[in-house]
Phi, psi and omega in degrees: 000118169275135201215150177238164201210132189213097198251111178262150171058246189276356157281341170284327137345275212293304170303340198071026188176145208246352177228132177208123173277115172247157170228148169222168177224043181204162178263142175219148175311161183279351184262006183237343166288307183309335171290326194292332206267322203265354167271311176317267184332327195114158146319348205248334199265298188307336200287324190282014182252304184240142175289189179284332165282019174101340212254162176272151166287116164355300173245031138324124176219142205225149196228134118248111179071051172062011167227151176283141211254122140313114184315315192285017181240337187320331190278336201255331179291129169258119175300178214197139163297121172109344203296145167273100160238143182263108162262147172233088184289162170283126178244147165272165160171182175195000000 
């Protein structure tokens, strides 16, 4: 299964790189990418993803294919070969 992956403001930071082409060779939840991403990354990518308990942060806002995800659904969605996701941290500006 192949995931385009699309990372903005301070998670493109942190990694450094604003795109990322994955292959997997088992099928997975959108909660089982993020784990996946936060085993690559580090500590620093799970803190900002997840709270101290484990749970995703609020204001995390997560896209496949352009449409948008319910946090409370993160666990129940199966990614699809070919599938887009956008994680979207809160940006400030003015």
């Amino acid at each position: 299964m192949k995931v385009k992956v699309l990372l903005f403001a301070a998670l493109k930071e942190l990694i450094g790189k604003g795109r990322l082409d994955l292959t997997f060779d088992r099928d997975l939840t959108l909660k089982d990418l993020m784990m996946d991403l936060s085993e690559r990354y580090g500590k620093k990518f799970y803190n900002y993803l997840f709270d101290e308990y484990g749970r995703f942060r609020g204001y995390i806002r997560f896209f496949i294919n352009e449409e948008p995800v319910k946090t409370s659904e993160i666990g129940e969605i199966n990614l699809k070969d070919g599938d887009v996701v956008a994680i979207i941290p809160p940006v400030s500006g003015g």
